[in-house]
N, C-alpha and C positions, 0 to 999 in steps of 0.2 A: 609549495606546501599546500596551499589551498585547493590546487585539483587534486590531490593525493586525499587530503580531507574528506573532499566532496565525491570523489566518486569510486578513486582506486582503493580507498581501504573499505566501504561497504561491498563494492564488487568482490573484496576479498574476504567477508565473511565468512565464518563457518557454518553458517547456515541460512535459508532468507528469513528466518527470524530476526536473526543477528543483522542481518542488513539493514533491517529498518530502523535497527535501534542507533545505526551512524547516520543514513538516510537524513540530507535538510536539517537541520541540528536547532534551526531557527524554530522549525515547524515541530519539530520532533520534542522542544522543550514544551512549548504553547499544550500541545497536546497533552505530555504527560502532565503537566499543571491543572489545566483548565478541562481535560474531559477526561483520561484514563484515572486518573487518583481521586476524582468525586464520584465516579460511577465506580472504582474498585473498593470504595467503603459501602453500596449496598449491593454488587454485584459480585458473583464468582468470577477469579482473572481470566480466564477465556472469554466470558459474554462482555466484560471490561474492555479487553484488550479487542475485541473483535469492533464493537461500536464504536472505536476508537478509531477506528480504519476507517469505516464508514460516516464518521465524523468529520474524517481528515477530506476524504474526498466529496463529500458535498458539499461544509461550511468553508473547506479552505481552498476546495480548486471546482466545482461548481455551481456553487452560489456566487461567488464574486467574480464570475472570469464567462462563461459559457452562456449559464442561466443566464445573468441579470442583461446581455446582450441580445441573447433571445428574448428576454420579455421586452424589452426595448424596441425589439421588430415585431414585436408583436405576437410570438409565438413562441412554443418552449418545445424543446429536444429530451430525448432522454437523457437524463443524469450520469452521460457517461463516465466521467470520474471515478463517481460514486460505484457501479458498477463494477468499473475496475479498483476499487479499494476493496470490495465484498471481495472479490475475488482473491486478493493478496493477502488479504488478511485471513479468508481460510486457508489458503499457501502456506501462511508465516504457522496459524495453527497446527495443522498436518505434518509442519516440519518437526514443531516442537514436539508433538503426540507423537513422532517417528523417532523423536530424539536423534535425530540426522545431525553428525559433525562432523563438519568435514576438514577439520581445524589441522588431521595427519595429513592432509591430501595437501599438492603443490599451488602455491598461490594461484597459476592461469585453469588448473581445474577448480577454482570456487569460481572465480570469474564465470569460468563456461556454466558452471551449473548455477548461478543466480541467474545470469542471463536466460539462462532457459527459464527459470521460474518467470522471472519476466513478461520473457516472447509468449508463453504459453498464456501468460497472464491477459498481453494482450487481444491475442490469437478470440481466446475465450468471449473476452469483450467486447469485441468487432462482429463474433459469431451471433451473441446474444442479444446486440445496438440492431442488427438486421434483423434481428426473427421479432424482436420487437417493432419495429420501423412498417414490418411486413403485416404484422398482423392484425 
């Protein structure tokens, strides 16, 4: 039950909105307590929901994990995480503004197409970690 939990039913979403909203459930509560619900009383839910991504991926994966080993050696990286939360988090946007559901489609087609939001998501942020790195 725990790997169905954890990965087969967000992979099964109907949208990659919806994914994130099963996505870490640990991380995904922290969030909507502590930054999505105090930023959506003086924000509109999109710039809410969107800082929230951006929240997720710096205060919870690097700041604690990436960064603070880099400053530790002495030097700091781009904030790749974070990078890739901008990114997912305009994804998760775009889906919702497309109103994309795919909830008629067969479970292994949501799979394939979160996946792709994913890879793409990655893809993005490998492209953007070197043009950065580069320049």
């Amino acid at each position: 039950m725990f790997a169905f939990n954890w990965f087969a039913k967000p992979l099964c979403a109907s949208s990659f909105s919806i994914f994130w909203r099963y996505w870490n459930p640990v991380y995904g509560w922290l969030l909507l307590y502590y930054v999505y619900r105090p930023l959506r009383r003086y924000l509109a839910r999109p710039v809410a929901f969107y800082l929230t991504f951006l929240a997720s991926g710096f205060l919870l994966h690097d700041l604690p994990f990436s960064m603070s080993a880099d400053l530790y050696r002495g030097h700091l990286q781009v904030p790749a995480v974070t990078i890739l939360f901008a990114i997912f988090g305009a994804f998760a946007l775009v889906n919702e503004k497309l109103g994309i559901d795919l909830s008629g489609r067969p479970a292994w087609w949501r799979v394939l197409v979160n996946l792709c939001w994913l890879g793409t998501g990655y893809w993005l942020r490998n492209a953007l970690v070197t043009l950065i790195a580069h320049s």
